[in-house]
N, C-alpha and C positions, 0 to 999 in steps of 0.2 A: 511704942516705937522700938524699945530695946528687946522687947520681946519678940516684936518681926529679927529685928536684925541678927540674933541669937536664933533664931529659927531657920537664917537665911544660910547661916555658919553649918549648921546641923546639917544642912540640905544638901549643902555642897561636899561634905564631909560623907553623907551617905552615898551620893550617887558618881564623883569621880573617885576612882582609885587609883589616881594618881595622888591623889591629896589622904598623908595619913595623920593629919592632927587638926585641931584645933587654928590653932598658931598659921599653921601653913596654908589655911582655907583663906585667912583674911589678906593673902594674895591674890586671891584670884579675881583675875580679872573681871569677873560676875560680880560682885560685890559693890565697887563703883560704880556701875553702869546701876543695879539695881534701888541702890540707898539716894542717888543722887535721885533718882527717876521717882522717889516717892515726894522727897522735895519739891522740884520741878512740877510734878504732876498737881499738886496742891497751889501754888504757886498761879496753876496754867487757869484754875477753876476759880481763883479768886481776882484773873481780867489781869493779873500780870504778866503777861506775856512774853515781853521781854527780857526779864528777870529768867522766864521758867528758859525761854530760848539760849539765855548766855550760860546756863548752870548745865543744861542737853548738853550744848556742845566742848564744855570743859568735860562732863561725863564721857562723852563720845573719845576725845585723848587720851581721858584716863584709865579707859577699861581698851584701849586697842581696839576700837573701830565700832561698839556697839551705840545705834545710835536711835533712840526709842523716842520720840513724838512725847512733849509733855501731857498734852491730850490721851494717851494712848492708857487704858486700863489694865493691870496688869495683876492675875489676883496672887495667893502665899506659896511660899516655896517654888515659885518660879526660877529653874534651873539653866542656865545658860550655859552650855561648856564651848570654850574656846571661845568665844564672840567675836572672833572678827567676821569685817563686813554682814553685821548683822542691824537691819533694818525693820522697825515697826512703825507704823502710820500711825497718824494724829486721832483715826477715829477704829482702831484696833482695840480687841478686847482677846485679852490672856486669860483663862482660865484657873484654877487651883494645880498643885502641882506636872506640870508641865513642865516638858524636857525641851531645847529647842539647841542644836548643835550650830556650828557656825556659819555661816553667808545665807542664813533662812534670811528670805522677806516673806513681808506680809504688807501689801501693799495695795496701793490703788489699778483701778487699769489703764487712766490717762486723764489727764487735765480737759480732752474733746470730751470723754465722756462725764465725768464729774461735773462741767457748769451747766449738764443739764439736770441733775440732782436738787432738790429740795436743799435749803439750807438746813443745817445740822442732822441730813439725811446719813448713816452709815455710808464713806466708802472702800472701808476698809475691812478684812475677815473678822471671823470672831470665834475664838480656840478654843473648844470644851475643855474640862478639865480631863487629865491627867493624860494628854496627848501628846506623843512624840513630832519631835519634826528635825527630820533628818537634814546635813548638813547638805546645802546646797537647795534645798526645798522652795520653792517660792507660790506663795498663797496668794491669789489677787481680785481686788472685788470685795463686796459686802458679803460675803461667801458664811455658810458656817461646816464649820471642821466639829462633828460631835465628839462627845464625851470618849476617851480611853480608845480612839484612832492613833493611827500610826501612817503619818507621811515621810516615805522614803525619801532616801539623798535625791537631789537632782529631780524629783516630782515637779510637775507644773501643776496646778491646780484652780480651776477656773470657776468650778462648780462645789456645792456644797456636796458635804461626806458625813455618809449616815455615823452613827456610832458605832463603834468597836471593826467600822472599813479599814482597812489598809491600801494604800496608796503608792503603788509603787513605779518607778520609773523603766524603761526599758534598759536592759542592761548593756554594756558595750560587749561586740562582736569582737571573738578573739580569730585574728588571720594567720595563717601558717603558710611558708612559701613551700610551691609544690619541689617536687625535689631535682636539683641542678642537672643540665645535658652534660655528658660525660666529656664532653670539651667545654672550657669554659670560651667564650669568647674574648675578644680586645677588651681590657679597659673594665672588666665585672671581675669583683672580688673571687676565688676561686670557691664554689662551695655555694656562693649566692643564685634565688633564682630569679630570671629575668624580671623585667616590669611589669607590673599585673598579674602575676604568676602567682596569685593568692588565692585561697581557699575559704571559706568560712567555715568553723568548726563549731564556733559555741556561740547565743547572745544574738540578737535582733538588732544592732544596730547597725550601720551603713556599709554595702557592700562598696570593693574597687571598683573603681568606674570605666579601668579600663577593661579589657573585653578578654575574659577566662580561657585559658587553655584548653584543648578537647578535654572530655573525661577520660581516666586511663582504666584497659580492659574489666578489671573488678566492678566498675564503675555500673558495667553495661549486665541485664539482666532480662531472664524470658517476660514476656508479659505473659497477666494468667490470663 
């Protein structure tokens, strides 16, 4: 046990660089959430339930929002940075060192679909080792995430992911307003361009809804 826990300091000490000591690691919020969760998780396997349940949720306070399923497996040097609103299911499995940034779940897909489940059937992901999971990530389902993947911020993830896949989310559209009539009208900031008067320049994700300006002449080209 002192030897995970000294392993756990090492971990955290290698992979934030915010963190440059020793001393300074056994703040981190990872650590509670972690030490409590080995507790808790033995606790949960030997039918105390209650016990593992009351000791999660003082973990859950004391690491700022991380809040791991005593059930939940979780293999060494398990790296957590920041943990808030970070959730793992009762029948989730962590891998060996594994990165998981803050508001990842790994979750089920709904209580309609799980009471159709076998008793002690998986339904929750299961994380190969040395896998990232970027912050915002949410993994759902009896899913497996293989070995030395990387799931981006904001990824949804429904289905399993071969090994060494990457995972990544669409990224946000950046809008520019097209450029202001030489008279500004009543009541518009001078300089601003009217409403819907946007462009899409970069990033796939949601155009204005309301309805684009003509194209202006550059716009317009021969066909071949």
């Amino acid at each position: 046990m002192i030897a995970r826990a000294v392993e756990d300091i090492t971990t955290i000490v290698a992979r934030d660089p915010s963190v440059r000591s020793r001393g300074e690691a056994l703040l981190h919020p990872a650590l509670p959430a972690l030490w409590s969760h080995r507790v808790a998780h033995v606790l949960h396997r030997r039918g105390w339930r209650r016990g593992a349940r009351a000791l999660a949720g003082l973990a859950r306070a004391a690491s700022g929002g991380v809040e791991i399923h005593p059930g939940a497996r979780l293999g060494r040097r398990v790296f957590i940075d920041h943990g808030a609103a970070l959730v793992i299911g009762e029948t989730a499995v962590v891998g060996d060192d594994v990165t998981i940034f803050h508001q990842v779940t790994l979750g089920a897909v709904g209580w309609w679909r799980d009471a159709e489940r076998d008793d002690g059937e998986r339904r929750h992901p299961s994380i190969g080792d040395r896998v990232v999971l970027g912050a915002g990530a949410t993994v759902l389902g009896p899913v497996t995430v293989g070995d030395d993947a990387l799931i981006g911020a904001s990824a949804l993830v429904q289905t399993s992911v071969p090994v060494s896949a990457r995972v990544l989310a669409s990224p946000a559209a950046v809008l520019l307003p097209h450029p202001a009539p030489a008279t500004d009208g009543p009541g518009r900031v001078p300089g601003t361009a009217p409403a819907g008067a946007l462009r899409v320049v970069a990033g796939t994700g949601c155009r204005p809804s309301a309805t684009p300006p003509p194209p202006t002449p550059r716009d317009h080209r021969p066909s071949a």
